[in-house]
C-alpha positions in Angstrom: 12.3 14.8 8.2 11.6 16.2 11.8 9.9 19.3 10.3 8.0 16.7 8.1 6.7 14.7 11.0 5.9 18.2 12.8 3.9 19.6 10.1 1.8 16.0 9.8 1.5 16.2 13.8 0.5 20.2 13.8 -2.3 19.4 10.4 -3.4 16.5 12.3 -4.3 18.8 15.9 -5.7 21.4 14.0 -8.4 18.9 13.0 -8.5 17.5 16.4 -9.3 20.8 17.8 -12.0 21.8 14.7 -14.0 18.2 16.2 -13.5 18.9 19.6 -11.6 15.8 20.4 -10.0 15.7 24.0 -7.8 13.1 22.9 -7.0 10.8 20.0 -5.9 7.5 20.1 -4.0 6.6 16.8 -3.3 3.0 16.5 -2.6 2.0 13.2 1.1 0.8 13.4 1.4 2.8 9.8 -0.1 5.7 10.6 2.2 6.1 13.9 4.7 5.4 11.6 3.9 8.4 9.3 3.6 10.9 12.8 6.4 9.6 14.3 9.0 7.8 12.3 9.1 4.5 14.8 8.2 1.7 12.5 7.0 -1.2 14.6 4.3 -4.3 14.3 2.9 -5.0 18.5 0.8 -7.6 17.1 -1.0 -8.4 20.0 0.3 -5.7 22.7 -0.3 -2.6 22.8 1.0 0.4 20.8 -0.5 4.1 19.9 0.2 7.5 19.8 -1.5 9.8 21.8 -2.8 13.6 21.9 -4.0 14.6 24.5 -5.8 18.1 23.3 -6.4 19.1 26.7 -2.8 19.3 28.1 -1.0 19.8 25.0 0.7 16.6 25.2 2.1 13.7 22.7 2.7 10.5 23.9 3.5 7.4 22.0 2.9 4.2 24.1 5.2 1.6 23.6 5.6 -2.4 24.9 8.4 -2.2 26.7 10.6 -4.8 24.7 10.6 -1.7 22.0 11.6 1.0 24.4 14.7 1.5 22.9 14.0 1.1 19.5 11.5 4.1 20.3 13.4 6.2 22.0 16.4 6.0 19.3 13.2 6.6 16.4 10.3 8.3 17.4 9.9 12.4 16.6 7.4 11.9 19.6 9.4 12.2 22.8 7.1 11.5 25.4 7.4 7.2 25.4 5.2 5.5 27.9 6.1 1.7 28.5 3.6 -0.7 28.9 4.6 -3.9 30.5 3.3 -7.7 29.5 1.4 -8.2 32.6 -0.5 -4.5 33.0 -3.2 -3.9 31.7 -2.4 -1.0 29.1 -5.9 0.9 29.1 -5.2 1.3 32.7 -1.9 2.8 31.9 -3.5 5.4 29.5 -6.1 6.1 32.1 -3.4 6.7 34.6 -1.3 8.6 32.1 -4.0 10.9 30.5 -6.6 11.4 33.1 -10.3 10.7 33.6 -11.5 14.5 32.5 -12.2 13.0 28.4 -15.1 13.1 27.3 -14.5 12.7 23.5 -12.3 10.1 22.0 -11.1 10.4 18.3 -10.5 6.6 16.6 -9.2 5.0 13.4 -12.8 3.3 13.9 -11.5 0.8 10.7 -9.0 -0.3 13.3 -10.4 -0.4 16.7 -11.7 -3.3 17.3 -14.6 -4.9 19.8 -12.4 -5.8 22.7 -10.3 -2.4 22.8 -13.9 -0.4 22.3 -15.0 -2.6 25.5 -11.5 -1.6 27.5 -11.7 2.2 26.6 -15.6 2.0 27.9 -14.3 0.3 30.7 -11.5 2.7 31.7 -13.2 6.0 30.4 -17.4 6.1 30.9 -19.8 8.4 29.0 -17.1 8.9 26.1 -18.4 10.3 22.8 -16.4 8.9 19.8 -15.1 10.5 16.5 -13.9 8.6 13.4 -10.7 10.3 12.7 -9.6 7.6 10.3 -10.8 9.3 7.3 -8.5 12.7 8.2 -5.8 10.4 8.2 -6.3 8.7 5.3 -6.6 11.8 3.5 -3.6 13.6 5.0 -1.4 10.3 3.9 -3.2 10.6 0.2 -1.5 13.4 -0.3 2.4 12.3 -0.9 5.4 14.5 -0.7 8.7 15.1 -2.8 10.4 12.8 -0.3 7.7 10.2 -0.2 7.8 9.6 -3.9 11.7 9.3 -3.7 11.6 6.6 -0.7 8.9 5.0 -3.5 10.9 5.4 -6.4 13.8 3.7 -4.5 11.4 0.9 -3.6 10.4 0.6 -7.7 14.0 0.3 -9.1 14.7 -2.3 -6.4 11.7 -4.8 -7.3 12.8 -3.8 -10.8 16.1 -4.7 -10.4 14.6 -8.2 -8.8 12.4 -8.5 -11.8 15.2 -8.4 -14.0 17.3 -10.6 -12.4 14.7 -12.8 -11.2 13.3 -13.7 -14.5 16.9 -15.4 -15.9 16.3 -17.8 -13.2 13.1 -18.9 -14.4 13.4 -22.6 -15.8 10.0 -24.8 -17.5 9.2 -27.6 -14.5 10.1 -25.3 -12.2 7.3 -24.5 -9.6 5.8 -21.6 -8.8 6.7 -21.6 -5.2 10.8 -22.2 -5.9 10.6 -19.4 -8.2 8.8 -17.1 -5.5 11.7 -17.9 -3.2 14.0 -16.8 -5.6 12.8 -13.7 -5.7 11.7 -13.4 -2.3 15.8 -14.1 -1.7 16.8 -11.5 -4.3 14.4 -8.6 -2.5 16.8 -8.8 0.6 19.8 -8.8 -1.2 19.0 -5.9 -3.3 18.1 -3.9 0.2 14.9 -4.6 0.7 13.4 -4.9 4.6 11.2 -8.0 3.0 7.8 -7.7 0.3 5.5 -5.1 0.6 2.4 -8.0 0.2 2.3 -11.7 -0.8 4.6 -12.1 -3.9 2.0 -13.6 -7.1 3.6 -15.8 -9.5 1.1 -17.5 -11.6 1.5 -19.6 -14.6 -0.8 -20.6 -17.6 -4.7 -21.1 -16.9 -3.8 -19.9 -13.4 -2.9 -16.6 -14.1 -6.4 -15.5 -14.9 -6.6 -15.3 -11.0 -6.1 -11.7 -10.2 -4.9 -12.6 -6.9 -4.0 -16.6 -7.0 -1.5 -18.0 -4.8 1.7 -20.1 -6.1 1.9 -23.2 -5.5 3.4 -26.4 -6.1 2.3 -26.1 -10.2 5.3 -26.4 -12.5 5.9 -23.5 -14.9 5.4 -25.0 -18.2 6.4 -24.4 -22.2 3.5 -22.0 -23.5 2.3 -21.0 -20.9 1.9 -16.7 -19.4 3.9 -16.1 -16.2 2.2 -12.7 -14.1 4.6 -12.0 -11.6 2.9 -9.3 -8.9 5.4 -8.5 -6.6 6.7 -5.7 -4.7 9.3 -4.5 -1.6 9.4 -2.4 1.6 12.2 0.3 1.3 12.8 2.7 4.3 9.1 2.3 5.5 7.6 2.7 1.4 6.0 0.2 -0.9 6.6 -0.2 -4.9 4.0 -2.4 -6.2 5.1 -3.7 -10.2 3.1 -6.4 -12.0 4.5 -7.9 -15.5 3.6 -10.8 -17.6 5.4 -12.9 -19.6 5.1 -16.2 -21.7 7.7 -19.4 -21.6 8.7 -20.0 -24.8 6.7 -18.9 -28.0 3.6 -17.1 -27.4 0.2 -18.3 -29.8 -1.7 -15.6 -31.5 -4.2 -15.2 -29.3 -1.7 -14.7 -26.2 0.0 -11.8 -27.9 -3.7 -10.5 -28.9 -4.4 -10.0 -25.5 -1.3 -9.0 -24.3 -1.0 -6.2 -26.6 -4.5 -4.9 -25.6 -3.8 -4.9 -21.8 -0.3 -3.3 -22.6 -2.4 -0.2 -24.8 -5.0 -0.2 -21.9 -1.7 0.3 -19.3 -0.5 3.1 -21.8 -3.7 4.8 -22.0 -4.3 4.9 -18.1 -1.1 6.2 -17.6 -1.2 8.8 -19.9 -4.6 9.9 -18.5 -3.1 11.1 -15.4 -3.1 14.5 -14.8 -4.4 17.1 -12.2 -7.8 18.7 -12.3 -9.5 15.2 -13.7 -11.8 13.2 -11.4 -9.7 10.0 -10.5 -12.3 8.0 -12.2 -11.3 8.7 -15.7 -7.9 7.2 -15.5 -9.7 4.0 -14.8 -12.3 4.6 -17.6 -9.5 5.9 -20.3 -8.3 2.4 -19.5 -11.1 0.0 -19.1 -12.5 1.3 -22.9 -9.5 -0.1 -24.5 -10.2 -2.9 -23.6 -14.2 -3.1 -23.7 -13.2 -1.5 -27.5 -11.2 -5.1 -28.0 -13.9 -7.5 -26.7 -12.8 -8.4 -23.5 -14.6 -6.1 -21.1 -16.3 -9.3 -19.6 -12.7 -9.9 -18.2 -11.6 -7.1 -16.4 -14.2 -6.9 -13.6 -12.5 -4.9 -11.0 -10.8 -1.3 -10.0 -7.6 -0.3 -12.7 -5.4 1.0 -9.5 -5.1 2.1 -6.0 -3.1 4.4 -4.0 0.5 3.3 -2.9 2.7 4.5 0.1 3.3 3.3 3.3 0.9 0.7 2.8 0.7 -1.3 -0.3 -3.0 -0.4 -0.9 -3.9 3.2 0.4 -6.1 5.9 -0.7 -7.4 6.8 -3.6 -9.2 3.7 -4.8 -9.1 4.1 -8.5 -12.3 2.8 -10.0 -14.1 4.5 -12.4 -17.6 5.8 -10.4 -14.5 8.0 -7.9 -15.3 11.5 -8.1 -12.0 12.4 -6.7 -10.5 15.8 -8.0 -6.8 14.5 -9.1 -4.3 16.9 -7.5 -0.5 16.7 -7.6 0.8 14.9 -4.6 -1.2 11.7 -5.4 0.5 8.2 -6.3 -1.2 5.2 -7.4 -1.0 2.3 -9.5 -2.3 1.4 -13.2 -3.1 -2.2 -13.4 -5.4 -3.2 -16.4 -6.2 -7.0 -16.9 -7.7 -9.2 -18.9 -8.6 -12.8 -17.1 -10.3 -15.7 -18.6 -11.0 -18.6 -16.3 -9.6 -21.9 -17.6 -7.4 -20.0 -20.2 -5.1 -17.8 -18.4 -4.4 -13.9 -18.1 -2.5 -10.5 -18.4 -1.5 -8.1 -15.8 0.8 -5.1 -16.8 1.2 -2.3 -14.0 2.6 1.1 -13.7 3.3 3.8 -10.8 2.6 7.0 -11.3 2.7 10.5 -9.1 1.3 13.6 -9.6 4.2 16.4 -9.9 4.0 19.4 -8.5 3.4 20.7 -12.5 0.1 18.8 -12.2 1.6 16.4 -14.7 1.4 12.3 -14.7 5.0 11.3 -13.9 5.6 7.5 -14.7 7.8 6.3 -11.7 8.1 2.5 -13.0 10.7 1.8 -16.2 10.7 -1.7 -16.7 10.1 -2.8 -20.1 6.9 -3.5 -21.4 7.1 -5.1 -24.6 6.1 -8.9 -24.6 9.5 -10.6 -22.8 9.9 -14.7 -24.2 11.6 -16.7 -21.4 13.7 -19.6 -22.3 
């Protein structure tokens, strides 16, 4: 992993050096992550890694309750401390220097105030978006990266598995999201990757509903969208299911969404652009009807964060190359009535070839 961390660093000051950047501030607690290997939210203090192209130096700037922590984790050797009561743009000024004149940025991340300190601390800077470098270099996932993934997929899998005999009708949404919020930790997970989604009957034609206090009823579809944070990487699984006997028309549109799945997946491949996989999905299901209810992107990259590059929506002209790793995730969602989700993760091998990382089952699953 240190020569992996070296490489990233050594791509990423190539680039530097090509825009003429005296120093880049990288603040992103994920993408310091990916440089460094010190895995750490500041929330309000402080935190970055910085190069400074001039001197040749790497520093990664810590609050000084995770000095340690950093020290023990960080490829990036050169830790500066920043106390609660200093101001920490005057410790980068004192650390770095005043002879900058160009500052690279995640410009996504910086926000207002920290734009006002740097101004304040550093005058007559020039400023380069360097976010979209990173994004790019991060697109792009290694052999290792999709094995910390694939470890993160057969845990929430093992959690969907186990988590679905526990599912009882009159039980609400929000006890069952505990359940399996409880199971991610004891299967070895650091905690969910996003907001587990556990939506039952009319609700579930919410794409992105919260549970609540509505009971889980006879009849009615259960989406479950959940994933988990493994060593630093995401999974990302969604499966739907019905309580009891499905009606015709639930199985109508289940089955469509579970071909629409099949037929993204199987359009991965190198040498495509990206926005085919969501096409070769999306006309299975305009074919059926129900293109009125799938009205947004079928995927979007995973890795360190839950949602990363690429966005997978069908006008992305993207060049699919092996390295990428995304999700599938078709739906069909009719207000009032109720809705299917079914996705999949898949990664590009090194063979150019769609490689499906996710296994649970997707036939139509009756609970109780």
């Amino acid at each position: 992993m240190q020569e992996q961390y070296q490489n990233r660093l050594n791509e990423l000051k190539k680039y530097l050096e090509n825009q003429n950047v005296d120093i880049a501030i990288i603040k992103d607690p994920k993408n310091v992550f990916y440089y460094t290997g010190f895995n750490s939210n500041p929330h309000e203090r402080f935190m970055a890694l910085v190069m400074d192209l001039n001197k040749g130096n790497q520093y990664l700037f810590v609050p000084a309750l995770d000095q340690e922590i950093a020290e023990n984790d960080s490829f990036v050797k050169k830790i500066v401390t920043i106390s609660d009561e200093v101001n920490p743009y005057k410790v980068l000024k004192d650390t770095i220097g005043e002879s900058v004149q160009t500052i690279g940025l995640e410009t996504k991340v910086i926000s207002l105030y920290q734009h006002e300190q740097l101004n304040l601390f550093f005058t007559d800077l020039n400023y380069k978006n360097i976010g979209d470098f990173i994004s790019q270099q991060r697109m792009k996932k290694s052999q290792e990266e999709c094995s910390k993934i694939q470890t993160a997929i057969h845990v929430i899998e093992k959690v969907m598995a186990e988590g679905i005999k526990k599912v009882k009708a009159g039980m609400t949404e929000q006890d069952f999201t505990a359940e399996l919020e409880f199971l991610m930790r004891k299967f070895g997970a650091a905690g969910p990757s996003f907001s587990t989604i556990v939506l039952s009957g009319e609700k579930a034609s919410l794409p992105h509903g919260s549970p609540d206090q509505k009971t889980i009823n006879q009849g009615d579809f259960l989406l479950i969208d959940m994933g988990v944070i493994v060593d630093g990487y995401c999974s990302d699984i969604t499966r739907t299911f019905v309580i009891g006997e499905e009606t015709a028309k639930q199985r109508e549109i289940y089955e469509i969404v579970r071909k629409s799945t099949e037929a993204g997946v199987n359009a991965c491949k190198a040498g495509i652009r990206i926005g085919e996989v969501d096409i070769a999905a999306r006309n299975v299901i305009k074919e059926a009807g129900y293109g009125q209810y799938f009205n947004n992107r079928v995927g979007h990259g995973l890795g360190i964060d839950v949602h990363e590059e690429p966005s997978v929506h069908e006008n992305n002209d993207l060049i699919v190359e092996s390295g990428l790793l995304f999700t599938i995730e078709p739906g069909i969602y009719i207000p009032g009535y109720g809705g299917v989700r079914i996705e999949e993760n898949v990664y590009i091998d090194e063979e150019g070839n769609g490689k499906q990382l996710t296994s649970f089952p997707t036939e139509l699953i009756r609970i109780g």
